[in-house]
PDB file of N, H, CA, C and O in Angstrom:
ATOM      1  N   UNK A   1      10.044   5.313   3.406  1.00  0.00           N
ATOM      2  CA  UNK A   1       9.923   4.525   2.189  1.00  0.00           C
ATOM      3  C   UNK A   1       8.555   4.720   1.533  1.00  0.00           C
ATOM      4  O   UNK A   1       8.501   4.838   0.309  1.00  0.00           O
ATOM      5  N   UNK A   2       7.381   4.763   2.325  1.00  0.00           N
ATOM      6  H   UNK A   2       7.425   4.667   3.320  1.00  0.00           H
ATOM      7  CA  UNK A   2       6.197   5.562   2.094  1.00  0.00           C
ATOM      8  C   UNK A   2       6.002   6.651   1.158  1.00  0.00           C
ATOM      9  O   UNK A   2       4.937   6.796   0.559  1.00  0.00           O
ATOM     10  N   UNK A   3       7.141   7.532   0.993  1.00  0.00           N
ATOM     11  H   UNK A   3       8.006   7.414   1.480  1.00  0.00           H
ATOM     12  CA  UNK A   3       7.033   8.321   0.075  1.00  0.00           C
ATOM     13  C   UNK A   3       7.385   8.426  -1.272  1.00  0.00           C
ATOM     14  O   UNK A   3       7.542   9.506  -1.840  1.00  0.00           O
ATOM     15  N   UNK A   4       7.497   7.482  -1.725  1.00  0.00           N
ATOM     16  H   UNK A   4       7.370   6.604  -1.263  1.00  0.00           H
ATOM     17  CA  UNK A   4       7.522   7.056  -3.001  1.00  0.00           C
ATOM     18  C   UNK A   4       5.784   6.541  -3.493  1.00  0.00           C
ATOM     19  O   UNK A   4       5.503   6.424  -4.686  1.00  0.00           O
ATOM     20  N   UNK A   5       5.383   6.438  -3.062  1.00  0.00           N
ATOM     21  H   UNK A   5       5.612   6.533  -2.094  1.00  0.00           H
ATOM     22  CA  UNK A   5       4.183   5.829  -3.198  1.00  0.00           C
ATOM     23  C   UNK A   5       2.565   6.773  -3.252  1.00  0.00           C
ATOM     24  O   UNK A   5       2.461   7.466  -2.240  1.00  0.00           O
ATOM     25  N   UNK A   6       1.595   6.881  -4.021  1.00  0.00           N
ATOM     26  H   UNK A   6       1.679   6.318  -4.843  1.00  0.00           H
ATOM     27  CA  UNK A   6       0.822   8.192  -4.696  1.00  0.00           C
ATOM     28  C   UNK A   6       0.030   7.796  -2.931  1.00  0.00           C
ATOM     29  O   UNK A   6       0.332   7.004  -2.038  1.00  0.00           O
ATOM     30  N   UNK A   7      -0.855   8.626  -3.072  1.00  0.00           N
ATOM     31  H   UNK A   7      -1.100   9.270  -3.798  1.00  0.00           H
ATOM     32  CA  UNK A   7      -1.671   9.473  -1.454  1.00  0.00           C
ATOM     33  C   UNK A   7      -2.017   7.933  -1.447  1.00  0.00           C
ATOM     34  O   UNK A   7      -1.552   7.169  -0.601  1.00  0.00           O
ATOM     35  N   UNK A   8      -2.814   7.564  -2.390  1.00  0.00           N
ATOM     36  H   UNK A   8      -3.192   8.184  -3.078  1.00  0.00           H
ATOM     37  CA  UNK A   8      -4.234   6.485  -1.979  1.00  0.00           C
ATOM     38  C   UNK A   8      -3.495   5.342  -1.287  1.00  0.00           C
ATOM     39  O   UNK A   8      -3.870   4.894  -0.203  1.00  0.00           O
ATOM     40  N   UNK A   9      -2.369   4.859  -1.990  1.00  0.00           N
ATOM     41  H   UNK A   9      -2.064   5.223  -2.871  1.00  0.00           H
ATOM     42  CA  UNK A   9      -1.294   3.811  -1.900  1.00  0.00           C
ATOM     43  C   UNK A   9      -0.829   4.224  -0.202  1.00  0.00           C
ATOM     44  O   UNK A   9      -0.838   3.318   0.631  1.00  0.00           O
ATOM     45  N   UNK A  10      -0.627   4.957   0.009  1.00  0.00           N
ATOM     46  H   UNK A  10      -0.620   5.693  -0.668  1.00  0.00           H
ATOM     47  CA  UNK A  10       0.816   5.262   1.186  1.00  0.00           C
ATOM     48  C   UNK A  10      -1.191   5.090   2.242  1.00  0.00           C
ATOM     49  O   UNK A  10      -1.397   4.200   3.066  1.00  0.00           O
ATOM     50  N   UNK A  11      -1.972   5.871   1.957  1.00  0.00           N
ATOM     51  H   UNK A  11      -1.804   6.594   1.287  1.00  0.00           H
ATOM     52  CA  UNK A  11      -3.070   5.686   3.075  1.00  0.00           C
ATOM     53  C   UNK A  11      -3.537   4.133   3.302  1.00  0.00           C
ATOM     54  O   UNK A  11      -3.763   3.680   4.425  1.00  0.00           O
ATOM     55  N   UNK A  12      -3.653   3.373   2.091  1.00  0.00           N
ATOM     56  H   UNK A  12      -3.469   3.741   1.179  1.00  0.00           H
ATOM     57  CA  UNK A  12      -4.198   1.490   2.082  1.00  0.00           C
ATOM     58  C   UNK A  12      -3.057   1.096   2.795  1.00  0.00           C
ATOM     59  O   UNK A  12      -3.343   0.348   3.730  1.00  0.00           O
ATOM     60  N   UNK A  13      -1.630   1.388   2.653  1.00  0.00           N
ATOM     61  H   UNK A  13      -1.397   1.996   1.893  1.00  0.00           H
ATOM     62  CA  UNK A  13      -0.490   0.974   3.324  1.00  0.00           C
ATOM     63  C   UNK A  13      -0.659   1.577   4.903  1.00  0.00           C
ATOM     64  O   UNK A  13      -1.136   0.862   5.785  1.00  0.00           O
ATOM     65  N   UNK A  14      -0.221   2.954   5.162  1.00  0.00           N
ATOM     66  H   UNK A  14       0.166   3.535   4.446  1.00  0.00           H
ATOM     67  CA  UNK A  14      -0.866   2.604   6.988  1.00  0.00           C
ATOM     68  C   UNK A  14      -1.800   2.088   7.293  1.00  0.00           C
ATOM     69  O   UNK A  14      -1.470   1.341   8.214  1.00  0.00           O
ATOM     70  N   UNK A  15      -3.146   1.961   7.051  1.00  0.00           N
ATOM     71  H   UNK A  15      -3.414   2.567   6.302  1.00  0.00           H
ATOM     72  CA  UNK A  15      -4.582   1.578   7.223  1.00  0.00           C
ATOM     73  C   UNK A  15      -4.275   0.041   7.567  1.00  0.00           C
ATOM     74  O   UNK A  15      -4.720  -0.490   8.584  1.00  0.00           O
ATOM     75  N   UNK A  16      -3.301  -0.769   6.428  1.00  0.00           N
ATOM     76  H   UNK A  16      -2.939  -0.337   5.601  1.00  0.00           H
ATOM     77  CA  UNK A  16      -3.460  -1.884   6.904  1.00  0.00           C
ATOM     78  C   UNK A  16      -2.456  -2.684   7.734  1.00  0.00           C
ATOM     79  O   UNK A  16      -2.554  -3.740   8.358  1.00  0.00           O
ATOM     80  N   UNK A  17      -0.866  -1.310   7.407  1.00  0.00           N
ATOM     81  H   UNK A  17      -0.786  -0.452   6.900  1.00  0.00           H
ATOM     82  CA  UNK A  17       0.067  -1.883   8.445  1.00  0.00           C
ATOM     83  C   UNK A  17      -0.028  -1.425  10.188  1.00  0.00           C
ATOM     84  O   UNK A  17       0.212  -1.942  11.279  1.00  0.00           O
ATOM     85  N   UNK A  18      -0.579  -0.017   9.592  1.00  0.00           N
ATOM     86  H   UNK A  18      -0.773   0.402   8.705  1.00  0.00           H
ATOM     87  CA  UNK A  18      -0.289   1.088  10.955  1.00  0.00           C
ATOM     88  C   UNK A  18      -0.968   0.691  11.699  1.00  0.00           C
ATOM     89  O   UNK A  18      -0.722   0.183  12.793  1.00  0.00           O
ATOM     90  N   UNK A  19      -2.242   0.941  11.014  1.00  0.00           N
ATOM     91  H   UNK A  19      -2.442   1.354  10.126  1.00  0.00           H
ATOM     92  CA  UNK A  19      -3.990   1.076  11.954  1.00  0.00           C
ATOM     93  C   UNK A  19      -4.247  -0.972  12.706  1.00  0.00           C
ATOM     94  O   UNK A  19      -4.830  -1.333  13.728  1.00  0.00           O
ATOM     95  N   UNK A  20      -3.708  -1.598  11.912  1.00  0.00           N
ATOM     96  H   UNK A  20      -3.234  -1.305  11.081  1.00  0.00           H
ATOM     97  CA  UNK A  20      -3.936  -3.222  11.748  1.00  0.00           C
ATOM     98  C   UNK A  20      -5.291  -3.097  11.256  1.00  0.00           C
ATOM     99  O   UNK A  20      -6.006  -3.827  11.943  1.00  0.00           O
ATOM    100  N   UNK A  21      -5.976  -2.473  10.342  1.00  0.00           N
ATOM    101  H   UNK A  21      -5.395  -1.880   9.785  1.00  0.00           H
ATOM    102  CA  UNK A  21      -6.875  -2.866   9.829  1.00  0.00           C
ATOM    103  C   UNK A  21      -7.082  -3.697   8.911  1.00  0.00           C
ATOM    104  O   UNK A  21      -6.187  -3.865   8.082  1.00  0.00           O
ATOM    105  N   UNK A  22      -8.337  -4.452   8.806  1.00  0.00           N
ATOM    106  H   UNK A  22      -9.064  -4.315   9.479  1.00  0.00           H
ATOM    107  CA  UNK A  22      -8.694  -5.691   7.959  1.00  0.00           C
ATOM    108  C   UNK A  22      -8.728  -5.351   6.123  1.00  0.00           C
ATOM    109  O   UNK A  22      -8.694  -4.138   5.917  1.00  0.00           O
ATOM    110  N   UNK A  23      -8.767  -5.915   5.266  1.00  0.00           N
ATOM    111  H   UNK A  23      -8.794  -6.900   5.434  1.00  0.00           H
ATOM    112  CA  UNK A  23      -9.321  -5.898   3.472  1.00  0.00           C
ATOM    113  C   UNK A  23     -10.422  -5.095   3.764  1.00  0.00           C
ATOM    114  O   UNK A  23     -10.417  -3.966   3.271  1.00  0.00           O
ATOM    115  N   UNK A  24     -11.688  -5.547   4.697  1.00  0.00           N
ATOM    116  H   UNK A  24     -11.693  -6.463   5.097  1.00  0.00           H
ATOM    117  CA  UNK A  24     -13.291  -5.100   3.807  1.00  0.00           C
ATOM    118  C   UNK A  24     -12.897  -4.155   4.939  1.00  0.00           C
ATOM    119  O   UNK A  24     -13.589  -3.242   4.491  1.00  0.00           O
ATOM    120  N   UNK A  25     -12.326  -3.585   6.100  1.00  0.00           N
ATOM    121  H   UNK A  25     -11.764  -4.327   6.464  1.00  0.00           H
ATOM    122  CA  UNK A  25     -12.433  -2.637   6.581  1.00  0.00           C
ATOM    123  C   UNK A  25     -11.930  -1.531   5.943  1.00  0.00           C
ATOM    124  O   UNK A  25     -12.610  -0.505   5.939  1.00  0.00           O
ATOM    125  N   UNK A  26     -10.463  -1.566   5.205  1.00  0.00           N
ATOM    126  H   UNK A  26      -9.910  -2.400   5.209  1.00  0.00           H
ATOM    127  CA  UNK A  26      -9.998  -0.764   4.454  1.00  0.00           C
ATOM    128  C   UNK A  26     -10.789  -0.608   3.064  1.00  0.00           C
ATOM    129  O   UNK A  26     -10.359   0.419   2.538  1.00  0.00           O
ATOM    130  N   UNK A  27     -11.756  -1.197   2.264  1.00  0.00           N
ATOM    131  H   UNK A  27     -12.105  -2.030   2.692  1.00  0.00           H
ATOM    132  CA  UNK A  27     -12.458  -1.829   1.259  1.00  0.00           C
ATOM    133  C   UNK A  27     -13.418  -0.399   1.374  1.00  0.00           C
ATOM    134  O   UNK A  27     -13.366   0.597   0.652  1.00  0.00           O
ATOM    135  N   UNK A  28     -14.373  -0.695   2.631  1.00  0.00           N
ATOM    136  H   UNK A  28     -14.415  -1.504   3.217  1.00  0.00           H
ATOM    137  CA  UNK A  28     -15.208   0.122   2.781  1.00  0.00           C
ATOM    138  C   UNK A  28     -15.080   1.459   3.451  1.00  0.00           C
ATOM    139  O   UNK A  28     -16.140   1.998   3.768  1.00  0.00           O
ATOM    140  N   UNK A  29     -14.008   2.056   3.709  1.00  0.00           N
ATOM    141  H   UNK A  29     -13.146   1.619   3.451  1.00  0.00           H
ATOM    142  CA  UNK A  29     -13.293   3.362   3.736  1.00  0.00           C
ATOM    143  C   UNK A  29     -12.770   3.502   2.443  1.00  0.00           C
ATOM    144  O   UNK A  29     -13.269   4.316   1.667  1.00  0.00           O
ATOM    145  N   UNK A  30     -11.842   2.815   2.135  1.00  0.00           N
ATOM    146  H   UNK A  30     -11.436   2.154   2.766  1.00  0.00           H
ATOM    147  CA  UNK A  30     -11.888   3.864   0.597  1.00  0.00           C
ATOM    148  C   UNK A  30     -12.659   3.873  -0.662  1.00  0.00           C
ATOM    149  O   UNK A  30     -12.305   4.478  -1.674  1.00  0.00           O
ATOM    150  N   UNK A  31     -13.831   3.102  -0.530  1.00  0.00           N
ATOM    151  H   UNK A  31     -14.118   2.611   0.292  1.00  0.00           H
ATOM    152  CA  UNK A  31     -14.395   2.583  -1.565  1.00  0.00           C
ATOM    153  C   UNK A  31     -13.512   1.549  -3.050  1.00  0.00           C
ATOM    154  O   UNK A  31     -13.638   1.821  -4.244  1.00  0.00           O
ATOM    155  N   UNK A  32     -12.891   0.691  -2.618  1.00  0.00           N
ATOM    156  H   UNK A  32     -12.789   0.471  -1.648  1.00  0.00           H
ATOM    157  CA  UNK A  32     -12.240   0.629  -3.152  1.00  0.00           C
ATOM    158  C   UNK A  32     -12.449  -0.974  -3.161  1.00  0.00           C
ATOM    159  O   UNK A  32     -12.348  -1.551  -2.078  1.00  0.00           O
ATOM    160  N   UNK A  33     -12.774  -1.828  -4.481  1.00  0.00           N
ATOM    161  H   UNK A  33     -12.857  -1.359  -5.360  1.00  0.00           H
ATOM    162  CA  UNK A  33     -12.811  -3.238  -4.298  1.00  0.00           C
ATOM    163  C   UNK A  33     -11.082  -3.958  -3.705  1.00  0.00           C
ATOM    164  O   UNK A  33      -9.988  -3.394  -3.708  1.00  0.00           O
ATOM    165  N   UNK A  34     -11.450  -5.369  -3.252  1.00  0.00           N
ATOM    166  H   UNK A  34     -12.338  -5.828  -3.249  1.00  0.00           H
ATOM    167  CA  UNK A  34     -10.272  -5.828  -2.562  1.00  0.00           C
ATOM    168  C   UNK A  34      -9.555  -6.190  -3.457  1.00  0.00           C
ATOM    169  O   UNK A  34      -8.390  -6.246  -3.064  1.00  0.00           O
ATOM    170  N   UNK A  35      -9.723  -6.585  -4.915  1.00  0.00           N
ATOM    171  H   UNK A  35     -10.670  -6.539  -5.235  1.00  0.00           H
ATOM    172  CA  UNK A  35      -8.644  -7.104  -5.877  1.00  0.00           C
ATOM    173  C   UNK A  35      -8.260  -6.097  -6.041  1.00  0.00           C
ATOM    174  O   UNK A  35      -7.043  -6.170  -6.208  1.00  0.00           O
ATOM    175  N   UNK A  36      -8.753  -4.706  -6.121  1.00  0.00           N
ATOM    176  H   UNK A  36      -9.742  -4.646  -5.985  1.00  0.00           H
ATOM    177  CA  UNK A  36      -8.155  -3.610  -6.262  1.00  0.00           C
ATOM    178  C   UNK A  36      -6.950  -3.360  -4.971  1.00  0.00           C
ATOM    179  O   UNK A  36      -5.781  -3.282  -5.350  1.00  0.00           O
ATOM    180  N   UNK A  37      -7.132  -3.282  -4.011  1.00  0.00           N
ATOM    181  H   UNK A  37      -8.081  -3.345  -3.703  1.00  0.00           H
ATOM    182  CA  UNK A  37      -6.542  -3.311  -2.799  1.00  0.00           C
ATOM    183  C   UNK A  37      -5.241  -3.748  -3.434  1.00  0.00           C
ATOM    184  O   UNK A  37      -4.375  -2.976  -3.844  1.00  0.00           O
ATOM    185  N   UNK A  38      -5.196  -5.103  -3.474  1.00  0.00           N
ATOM    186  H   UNK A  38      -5.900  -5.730  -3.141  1.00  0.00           H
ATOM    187  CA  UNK A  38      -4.786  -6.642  -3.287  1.00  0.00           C
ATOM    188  C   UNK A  38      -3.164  -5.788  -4.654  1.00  0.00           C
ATOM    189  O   UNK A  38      -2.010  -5.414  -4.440  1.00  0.00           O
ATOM    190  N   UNK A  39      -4.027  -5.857  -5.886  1.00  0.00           N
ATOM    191  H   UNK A  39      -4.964  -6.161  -6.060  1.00  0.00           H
ATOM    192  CA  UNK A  39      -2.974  -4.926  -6.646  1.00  0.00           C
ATOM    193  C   UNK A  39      -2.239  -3.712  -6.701  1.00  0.00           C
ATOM    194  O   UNK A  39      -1.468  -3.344  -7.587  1.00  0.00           O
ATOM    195  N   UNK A  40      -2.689  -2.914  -5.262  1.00  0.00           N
ATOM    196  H   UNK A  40      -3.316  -3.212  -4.542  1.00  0.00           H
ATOM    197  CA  UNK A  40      -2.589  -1.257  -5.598  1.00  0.00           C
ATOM    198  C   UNK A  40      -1.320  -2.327  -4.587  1.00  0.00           C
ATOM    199  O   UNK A  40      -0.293  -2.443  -5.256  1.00  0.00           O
ATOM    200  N   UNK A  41      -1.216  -3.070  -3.204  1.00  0.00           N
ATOM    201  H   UNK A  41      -2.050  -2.976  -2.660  1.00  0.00           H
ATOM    202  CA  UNK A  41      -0.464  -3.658  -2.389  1.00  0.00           C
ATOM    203  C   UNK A  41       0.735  -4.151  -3.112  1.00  0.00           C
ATOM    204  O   UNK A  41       1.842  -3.695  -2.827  1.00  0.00           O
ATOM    205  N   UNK A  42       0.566  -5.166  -4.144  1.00  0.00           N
ATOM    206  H   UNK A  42      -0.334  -5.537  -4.377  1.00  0.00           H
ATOM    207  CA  UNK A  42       1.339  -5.669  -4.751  1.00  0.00           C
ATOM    208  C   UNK A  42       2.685  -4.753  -5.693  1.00  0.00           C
ATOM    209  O   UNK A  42       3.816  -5.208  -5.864  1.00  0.00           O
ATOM    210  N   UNK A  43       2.209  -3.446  -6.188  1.00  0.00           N
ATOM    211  H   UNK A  43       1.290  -3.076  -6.049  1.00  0.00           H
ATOM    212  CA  UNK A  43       2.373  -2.665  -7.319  1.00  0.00           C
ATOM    213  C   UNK A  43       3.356  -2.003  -6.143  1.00  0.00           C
ATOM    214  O   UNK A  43       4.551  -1.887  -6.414  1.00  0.00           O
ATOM    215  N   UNK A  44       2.837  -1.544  -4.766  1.00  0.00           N
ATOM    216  H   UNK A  44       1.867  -1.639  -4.546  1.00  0.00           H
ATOM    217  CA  UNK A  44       3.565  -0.872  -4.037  1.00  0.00           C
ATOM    218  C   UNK A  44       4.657  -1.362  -3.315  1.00  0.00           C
ATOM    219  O   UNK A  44       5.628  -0.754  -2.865  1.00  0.00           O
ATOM    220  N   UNK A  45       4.315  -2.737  -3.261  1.00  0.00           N
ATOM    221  H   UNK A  45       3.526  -3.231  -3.627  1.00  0.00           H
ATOM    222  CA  UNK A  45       5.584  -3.498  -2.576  1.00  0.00           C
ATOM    223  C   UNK A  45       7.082  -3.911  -3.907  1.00  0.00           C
ATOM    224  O   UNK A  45       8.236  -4.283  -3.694  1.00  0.00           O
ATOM    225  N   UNK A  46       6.550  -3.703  -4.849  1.00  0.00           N
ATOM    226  H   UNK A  46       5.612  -3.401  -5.021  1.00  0.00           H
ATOM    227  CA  UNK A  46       7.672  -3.371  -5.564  1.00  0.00           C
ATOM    228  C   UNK A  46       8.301  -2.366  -5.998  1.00  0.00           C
ATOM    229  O   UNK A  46       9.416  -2.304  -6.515  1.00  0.00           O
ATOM    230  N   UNK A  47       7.158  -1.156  -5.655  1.00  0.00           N
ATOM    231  H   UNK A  47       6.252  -1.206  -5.235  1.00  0.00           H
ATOM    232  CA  UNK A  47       8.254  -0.003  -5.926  1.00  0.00           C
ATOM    233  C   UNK A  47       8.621   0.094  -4.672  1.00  0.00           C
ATOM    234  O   UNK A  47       9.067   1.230  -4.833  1.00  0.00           O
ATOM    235  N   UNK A  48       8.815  -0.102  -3.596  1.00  0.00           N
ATOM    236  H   UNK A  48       8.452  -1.024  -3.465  1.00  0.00           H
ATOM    237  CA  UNK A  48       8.882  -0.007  -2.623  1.00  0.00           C
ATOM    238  C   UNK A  48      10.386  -0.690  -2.002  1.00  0.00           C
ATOM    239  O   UNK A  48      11.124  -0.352  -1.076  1.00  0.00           O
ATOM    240  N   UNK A  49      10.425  -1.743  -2.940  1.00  0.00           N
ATOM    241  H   UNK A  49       9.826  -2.018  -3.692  1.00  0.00           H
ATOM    242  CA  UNK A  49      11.649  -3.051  -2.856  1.00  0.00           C
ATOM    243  C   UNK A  49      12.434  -2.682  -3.472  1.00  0.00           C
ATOM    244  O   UNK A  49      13.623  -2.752  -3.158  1.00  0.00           O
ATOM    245  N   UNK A  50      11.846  -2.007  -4.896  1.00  0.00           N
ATOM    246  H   UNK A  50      10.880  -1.950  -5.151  1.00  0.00           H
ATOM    247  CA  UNK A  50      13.331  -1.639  -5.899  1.00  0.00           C
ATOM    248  C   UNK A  50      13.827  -0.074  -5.441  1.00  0.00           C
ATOM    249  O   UNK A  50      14.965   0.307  -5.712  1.00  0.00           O
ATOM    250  N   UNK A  51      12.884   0.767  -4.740  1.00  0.00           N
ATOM    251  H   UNK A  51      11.959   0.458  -4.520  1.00  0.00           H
ATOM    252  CA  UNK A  51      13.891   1.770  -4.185  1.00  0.00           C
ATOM    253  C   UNK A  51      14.672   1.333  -3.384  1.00  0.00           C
ATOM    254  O   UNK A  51      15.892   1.375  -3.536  1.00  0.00           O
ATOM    255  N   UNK A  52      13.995   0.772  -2.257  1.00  0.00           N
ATOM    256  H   UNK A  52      13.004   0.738  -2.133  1.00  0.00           H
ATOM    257  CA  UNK A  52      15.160   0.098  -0.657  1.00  0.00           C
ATOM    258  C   UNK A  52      16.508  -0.607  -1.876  1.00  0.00           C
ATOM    259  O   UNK A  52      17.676  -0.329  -1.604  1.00  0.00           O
ATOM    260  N   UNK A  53      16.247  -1.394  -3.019  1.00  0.00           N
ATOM    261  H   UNK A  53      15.298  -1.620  -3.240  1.00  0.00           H
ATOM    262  CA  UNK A  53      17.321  -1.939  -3.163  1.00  0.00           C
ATOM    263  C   UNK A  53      18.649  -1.079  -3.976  1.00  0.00           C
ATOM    264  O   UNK A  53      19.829  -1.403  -4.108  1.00  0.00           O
ATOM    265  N   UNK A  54      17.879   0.165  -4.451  1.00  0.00           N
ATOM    266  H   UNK A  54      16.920   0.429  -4.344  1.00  0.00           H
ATOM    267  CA  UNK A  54      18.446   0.500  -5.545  1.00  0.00           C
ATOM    268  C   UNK A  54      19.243   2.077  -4.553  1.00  0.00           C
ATOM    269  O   UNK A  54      19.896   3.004  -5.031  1.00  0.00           O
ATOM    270  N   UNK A  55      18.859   1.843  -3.170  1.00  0.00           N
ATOM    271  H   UNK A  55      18.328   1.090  -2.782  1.00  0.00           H
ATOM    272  CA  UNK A  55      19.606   2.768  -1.995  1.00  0.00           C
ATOM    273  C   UNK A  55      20.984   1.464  -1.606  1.00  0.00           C
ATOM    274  O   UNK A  55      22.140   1.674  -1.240  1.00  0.00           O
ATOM    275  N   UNK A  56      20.452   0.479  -1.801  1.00  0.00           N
ATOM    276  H   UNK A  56      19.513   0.308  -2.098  1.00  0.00           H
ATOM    277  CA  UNK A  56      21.637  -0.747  -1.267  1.00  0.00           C
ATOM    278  C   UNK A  56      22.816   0.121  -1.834  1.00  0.00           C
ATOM    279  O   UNK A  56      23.522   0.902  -1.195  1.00  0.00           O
ATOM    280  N   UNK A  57      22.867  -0.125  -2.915  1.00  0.00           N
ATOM    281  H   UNK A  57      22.295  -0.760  -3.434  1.00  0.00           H
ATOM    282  CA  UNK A  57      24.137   0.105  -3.691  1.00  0.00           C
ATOM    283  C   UNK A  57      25.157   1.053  -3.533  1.00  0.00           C
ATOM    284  O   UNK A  57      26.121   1.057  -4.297  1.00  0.00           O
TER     285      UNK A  57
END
């Protein structure tokens, strides 16, 4: 399902599901602020939902 999702996205996604890493741990590996995080997360869990759903069918 990962692969729908651009490099940076699918890496913040293992980092914080795979690895169990923390916000400022993932924060300060990708240089990347946490509201940023917080939205790149959000943005991905819906494309993420409407593929799984749009395989339902």
């Amino acid at each position: 399902m990962l692969d729908c999702l651009n490099e940076t996205d699918r890496a913040i996604f293992l980092k914080l599901y795979m690895e169990e890493k923390n916000l400022d741990e993932v924060s300060a590996e990708t240089g990347l602020k946490k509201e940023v995080i917080y939205n790149r997360l959000s943005r991905g869990k819906k494309r993420i939902r409407s593929m799984y759903e749009s395989r339902e069918v």
